[in-house]
Structures are given as C-alpha cells and as structure tokens.
C-alpha positions as CSV (number, residue, x, y, z in Angstrom):
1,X,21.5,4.1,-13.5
2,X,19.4,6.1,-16.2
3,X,17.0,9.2,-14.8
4,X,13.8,7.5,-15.2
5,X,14.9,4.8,-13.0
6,X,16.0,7.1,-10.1
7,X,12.7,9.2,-10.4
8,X,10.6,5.6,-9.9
9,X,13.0,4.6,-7.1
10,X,12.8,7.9,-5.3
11,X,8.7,7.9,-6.3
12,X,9.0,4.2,-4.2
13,X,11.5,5.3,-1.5
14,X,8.8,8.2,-0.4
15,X,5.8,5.4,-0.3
16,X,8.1,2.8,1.4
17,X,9.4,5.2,4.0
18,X,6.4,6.9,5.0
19,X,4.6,5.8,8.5
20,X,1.5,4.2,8.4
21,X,0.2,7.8,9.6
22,X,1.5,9.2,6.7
23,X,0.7,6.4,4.1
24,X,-2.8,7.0,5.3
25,X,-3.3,10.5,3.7
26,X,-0.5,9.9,1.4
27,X,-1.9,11.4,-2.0
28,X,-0.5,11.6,-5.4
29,X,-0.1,14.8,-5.9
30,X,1.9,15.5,-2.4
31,X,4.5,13.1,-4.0
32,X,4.4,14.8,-7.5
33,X,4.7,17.9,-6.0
34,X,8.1,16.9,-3.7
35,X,9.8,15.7,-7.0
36,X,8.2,18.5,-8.8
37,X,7.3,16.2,-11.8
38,X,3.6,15.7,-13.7
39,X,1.2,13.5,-13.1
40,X,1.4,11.5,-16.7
41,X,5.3,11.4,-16.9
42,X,4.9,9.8,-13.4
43,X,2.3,7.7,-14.4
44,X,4.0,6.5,-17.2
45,X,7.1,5.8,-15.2
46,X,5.6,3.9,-12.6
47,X,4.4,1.8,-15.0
48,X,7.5,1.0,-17.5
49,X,9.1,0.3,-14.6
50,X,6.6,-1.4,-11.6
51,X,3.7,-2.0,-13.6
52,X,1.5,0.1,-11.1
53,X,0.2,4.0,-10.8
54,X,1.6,5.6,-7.7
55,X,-2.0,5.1,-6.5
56,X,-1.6,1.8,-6.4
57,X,1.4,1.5,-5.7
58,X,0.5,3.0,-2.3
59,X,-2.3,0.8,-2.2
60,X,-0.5,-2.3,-2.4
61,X,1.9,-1.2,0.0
62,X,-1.4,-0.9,2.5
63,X,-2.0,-4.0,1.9
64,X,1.3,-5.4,2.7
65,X,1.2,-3.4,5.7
66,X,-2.2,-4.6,6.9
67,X,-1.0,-8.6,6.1
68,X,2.3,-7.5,8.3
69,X,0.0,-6.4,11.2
70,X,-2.6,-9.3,10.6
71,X,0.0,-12.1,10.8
72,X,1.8,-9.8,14.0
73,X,-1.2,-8.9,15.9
74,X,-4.3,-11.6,16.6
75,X,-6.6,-9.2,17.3
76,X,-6.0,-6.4,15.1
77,X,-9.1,-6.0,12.9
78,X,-10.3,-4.6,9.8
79,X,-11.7,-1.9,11.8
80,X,-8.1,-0.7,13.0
81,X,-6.8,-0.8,9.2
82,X,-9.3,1.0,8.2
83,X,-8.6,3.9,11.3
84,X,-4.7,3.1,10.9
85,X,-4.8,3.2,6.9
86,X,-7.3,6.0,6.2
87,X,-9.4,3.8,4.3
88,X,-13.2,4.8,4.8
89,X,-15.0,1.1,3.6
90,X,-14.2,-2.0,5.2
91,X,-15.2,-3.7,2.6
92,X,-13.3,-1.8,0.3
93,X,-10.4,-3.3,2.6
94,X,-11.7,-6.4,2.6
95,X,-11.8,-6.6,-1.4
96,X,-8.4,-4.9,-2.2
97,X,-6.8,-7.7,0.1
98,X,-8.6,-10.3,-1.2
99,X,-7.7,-9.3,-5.0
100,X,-3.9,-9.4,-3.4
101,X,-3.9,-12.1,-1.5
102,X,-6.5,-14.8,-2.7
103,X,-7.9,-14.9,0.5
104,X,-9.8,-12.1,2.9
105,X,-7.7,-10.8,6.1
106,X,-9.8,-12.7,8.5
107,X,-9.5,-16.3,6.5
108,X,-5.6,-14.6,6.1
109,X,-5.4,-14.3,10.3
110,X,-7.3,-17.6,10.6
111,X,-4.7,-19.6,8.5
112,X,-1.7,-17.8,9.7
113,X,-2.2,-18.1,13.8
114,X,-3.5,-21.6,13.1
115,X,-0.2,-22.6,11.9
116,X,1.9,-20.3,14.4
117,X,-0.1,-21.9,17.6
C-alpha cells in the first residue's frame, strides 16, 4: 500500500476509533497535529481518496452514530445528540441527517421502530 493511502486510513482510523466523547470535540487540527501533517496535503488526501474533508468526514461519522443510537434507543432525542455529539443547533442536526439520510431522525425513529414492533 502507497503512503498517501496509509495517511487517509490512519486520518480514518483516529475518527472511527474515537468515543462519542471524543468525536464530539474532535477538531481538525488535533488530528493534523498527531500525524504532524498540513491541513491542505490532508485535505487533498481525504479527498482523492474518500471524497470528504476530515471535517466531514467526522461529520458523517456523527451522523452514522446518531442513526446507530436512533434505531437502538426509542427515546433518544435530538436533544441528547446534540449534548452527546457537541453539536450546538438542533436544527443543524436535524439538516445534516436529513442531507444523509433522506429523511429527518424523527421520521428515521418513526419508520424504523414501526417496522421492529
């Protein structure tokens, strides 16, 4: 496997590894600065390779996360993602999932616990 490939699988082994405690004030730079690489050679990585920034990256892998702990938990709200994920808006929740997922987490948690009861 060539270099730039390991850098973008260690860049996504930090994001995928981290707690949701952790992915919640997981910035940028604190993963640059553990590889000890730039922001632009990162960027440009990320997205030969993924398609995404690493500040996207980490926010789809919120949003995974919060449709994990939707479909898991009936009355976790958008309220505890926004606690559990360090996101300030709840709409800003609300949109990011429903640009991911088509729908918003509480048609998602409708649909899902419909079809699991």
């Amino acid at each position: 496997m060539d270099e730039q490939k390991k850098i973008v699988e260690r860049i996504a082994s930090i994001v995928l590894a981290a707690s949701n405690n952790e992915l919640s004030v997981m910035q940028t730079a604190s993963i640059l600065q553990k590889m000890n690489i730039s922001r632009s050679y990162s960027s440009n990585l990320l997205k030969k390779y993924t398609e995404f920034s690493i500040f996207k990256f980490i926010e789809q892998e919120k949003m995974y996360r919060l449709r994990l702990k939707i479909s898991q938990d009936r009355k976790y709200t958008i309220e505890n993602a926004c606690i559990e994920f360090g996101i300030c808006k709840q709409d800003h929740v609300i949109e990011k999932f429903k640009k991911k997922y088509i729908v918003t987490p509480g048609s998602y948690k409708k649909i899902h616990h419909k079809e699991v009861t």
